[in-house]
ChimeraX commands (.cxc) that place a marker at each C-alpha (Angstrom):
marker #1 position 27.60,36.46,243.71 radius 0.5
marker #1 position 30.47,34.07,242.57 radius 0.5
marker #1 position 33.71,34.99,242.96 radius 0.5
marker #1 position 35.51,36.43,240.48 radius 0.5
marker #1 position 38.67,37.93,241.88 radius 0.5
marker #1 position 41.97,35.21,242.62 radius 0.5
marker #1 position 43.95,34.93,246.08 radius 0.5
marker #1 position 47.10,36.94,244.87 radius 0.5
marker #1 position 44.59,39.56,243.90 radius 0.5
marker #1 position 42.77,39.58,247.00 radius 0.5
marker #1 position 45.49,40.14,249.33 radius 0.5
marker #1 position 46.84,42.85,247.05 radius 0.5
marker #1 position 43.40,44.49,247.63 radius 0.5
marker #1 position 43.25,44.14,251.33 radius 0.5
marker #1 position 46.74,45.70,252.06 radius 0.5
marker #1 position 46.46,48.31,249.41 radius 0.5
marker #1 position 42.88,49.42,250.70 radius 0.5
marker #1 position 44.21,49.69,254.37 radius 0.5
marker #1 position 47.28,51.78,253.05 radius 0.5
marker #1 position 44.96,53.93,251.88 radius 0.5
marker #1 position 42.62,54.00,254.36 radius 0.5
marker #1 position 45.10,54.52,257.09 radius 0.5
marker #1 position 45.89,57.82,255.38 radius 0.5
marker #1 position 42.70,59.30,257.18 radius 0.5
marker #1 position 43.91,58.88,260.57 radius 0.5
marker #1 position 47.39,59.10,259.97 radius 0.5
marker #1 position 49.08,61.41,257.56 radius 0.5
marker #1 position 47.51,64.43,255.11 radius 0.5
marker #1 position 43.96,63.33,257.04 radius 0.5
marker #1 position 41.94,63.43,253.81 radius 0.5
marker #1 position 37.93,62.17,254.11 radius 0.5
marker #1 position 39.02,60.92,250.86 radius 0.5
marker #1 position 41.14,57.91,252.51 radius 0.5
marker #1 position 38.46,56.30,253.24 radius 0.5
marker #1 position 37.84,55.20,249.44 radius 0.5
marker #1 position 40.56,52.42,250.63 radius 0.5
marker #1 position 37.67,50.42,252.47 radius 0.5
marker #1 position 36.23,49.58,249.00 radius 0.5
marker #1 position 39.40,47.45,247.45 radius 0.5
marker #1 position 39.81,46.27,251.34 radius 0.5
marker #1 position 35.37,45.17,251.24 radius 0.5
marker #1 position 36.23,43.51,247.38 radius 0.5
marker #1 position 39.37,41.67,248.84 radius 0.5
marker #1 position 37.15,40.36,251.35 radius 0.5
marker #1 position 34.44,39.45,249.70 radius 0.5
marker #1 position 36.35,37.93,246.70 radius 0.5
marker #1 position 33.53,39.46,244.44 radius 0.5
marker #1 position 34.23,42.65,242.50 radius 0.5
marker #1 position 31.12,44.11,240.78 radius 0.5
marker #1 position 32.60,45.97,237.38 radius 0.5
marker #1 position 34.69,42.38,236.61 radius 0.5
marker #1 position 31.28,40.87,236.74 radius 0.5
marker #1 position 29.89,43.30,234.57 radius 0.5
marker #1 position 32.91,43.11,232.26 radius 0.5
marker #1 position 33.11,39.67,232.36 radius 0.5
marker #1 position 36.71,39.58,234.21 radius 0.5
marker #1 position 37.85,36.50,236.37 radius 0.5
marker #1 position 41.01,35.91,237.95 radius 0.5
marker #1 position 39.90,32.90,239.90 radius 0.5
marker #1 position 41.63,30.02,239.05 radius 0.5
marker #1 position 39.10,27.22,238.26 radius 0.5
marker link #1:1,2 radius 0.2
marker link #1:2,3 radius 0.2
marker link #1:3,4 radius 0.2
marker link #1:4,5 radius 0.2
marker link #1:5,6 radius 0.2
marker link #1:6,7 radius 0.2
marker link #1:7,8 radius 0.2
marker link #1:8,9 radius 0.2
marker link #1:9,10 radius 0.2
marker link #1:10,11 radius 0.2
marker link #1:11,12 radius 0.2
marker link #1:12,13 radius 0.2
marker link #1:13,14 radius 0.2
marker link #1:14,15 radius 0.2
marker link #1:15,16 radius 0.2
marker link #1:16,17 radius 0.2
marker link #1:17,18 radius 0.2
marker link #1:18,19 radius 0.2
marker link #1:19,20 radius 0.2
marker link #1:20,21 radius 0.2
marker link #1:21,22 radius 0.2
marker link #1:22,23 radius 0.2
marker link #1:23,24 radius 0.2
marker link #1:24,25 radius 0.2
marker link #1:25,26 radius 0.2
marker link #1:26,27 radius 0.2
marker link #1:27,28 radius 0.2
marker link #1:28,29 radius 0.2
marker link #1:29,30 radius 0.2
marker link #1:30,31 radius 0.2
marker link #1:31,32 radius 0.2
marker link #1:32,33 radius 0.2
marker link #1:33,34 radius 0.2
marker link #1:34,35 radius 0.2
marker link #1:35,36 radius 0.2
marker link #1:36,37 radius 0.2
marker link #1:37,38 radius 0.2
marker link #1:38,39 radius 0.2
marker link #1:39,40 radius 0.2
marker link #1:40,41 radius 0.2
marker link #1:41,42 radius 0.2
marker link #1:42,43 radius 0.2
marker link #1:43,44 radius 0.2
marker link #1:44,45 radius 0.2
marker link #1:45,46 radius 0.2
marker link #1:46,47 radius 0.2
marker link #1:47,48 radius 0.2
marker link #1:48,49 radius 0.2
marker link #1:49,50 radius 0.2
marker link #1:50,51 radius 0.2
marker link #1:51,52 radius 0.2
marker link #1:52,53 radius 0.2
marker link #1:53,54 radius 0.2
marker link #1:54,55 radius 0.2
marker link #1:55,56 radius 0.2
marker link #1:56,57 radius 0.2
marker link #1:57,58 radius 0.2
marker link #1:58,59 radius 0.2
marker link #1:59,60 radius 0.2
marker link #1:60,61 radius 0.2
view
């Protein structure tokens, strides 16, 4: 798994993904929220598995 997704991108992931998973403890309460952990896992890993598929890279080289 190379990386495929840059540092702006990442951290745009992580705090967008906690946004929305906060939204499950704090707010409408949805079960839904907690679709947030997966752009706050990708930001993490760096790896995002439909741009590998797609052939998408935002890494700088």
């Amino acid at each position: 798994m190379q990386k495929n997704i840059g540092n702006t991108e990442r951290v745009i992931r992580v705090v967008v993904g906690l946004a929305i998973t906060s939204l499950a403890f704090v707010g409408p309460a949805s079960p839904w929220a907690f679709l947030g952990l997966i752009p706050v896992a990708t930001g993490l890993m760096g790896w995002c598995p439909p741009y590998a598929m797609l052939g998408i890279n935002t890494c700088k080289k």
